[in-house]
N, C-alpha and C positions, 0 to 999 in steps of 0.2 A: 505479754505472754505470747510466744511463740506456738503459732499450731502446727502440731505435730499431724496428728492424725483427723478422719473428723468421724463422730457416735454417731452413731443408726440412730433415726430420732425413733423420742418414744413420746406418748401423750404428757403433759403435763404433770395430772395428777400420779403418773406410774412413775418417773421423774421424783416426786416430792415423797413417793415411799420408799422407793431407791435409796436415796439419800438418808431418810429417816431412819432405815433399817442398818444401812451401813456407816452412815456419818461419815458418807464420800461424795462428792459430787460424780458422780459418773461420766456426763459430757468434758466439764474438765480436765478427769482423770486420764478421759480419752484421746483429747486435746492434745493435753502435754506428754503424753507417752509414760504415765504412773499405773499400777494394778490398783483396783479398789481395792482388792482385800490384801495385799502385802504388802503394798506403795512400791514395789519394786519400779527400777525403771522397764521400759517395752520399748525394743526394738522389732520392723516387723519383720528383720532375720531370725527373730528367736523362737517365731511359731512354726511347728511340725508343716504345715501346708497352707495352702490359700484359706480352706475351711475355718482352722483356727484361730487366722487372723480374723476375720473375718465376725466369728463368736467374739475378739476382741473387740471389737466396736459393739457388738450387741451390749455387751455384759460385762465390760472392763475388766477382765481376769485374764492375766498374763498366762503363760505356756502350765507351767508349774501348777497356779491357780485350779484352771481348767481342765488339770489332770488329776490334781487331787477331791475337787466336783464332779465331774464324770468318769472320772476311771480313764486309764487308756487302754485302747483296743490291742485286742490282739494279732491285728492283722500286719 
């Protein structure tokens, strides 16, 4: 497996809910450039700004993802 990118660590146990909730591995996801929740692939051209990408590594939700959970701004 080729690493792509690398996920903001998180503890363990938050990790093993992560997962539980989504039925994704999220370091992985992160890893290999996949969204947890749409398995799209992620390029880091395709986020609006540094911030964005950046939430990618937190939370593995690609541009799309992250605009349909948070809304996008209207600035």
């Amino acid at each position: 497996m080729k690493k792509t990118f690398q996920a903001t660590p998180k503890a363990p146990a938050i990790e093993s809910l992560l997962t539980s909730i989504t039925g994704v591995d999220r370091v992985k996801s992160v890893e290999t450039g996949t969204c947890v929740s749409c398995g799209g692939d992620v390029l880091k051209t395709s986020f609006r700004d540094p911030l964005s990408f950046k939430e990618f590594t937190i939370s593995g939700l690609c541009q799309p993802c992250q605009d349909s959970v948070f809304g996008v701004s209207e600035d």
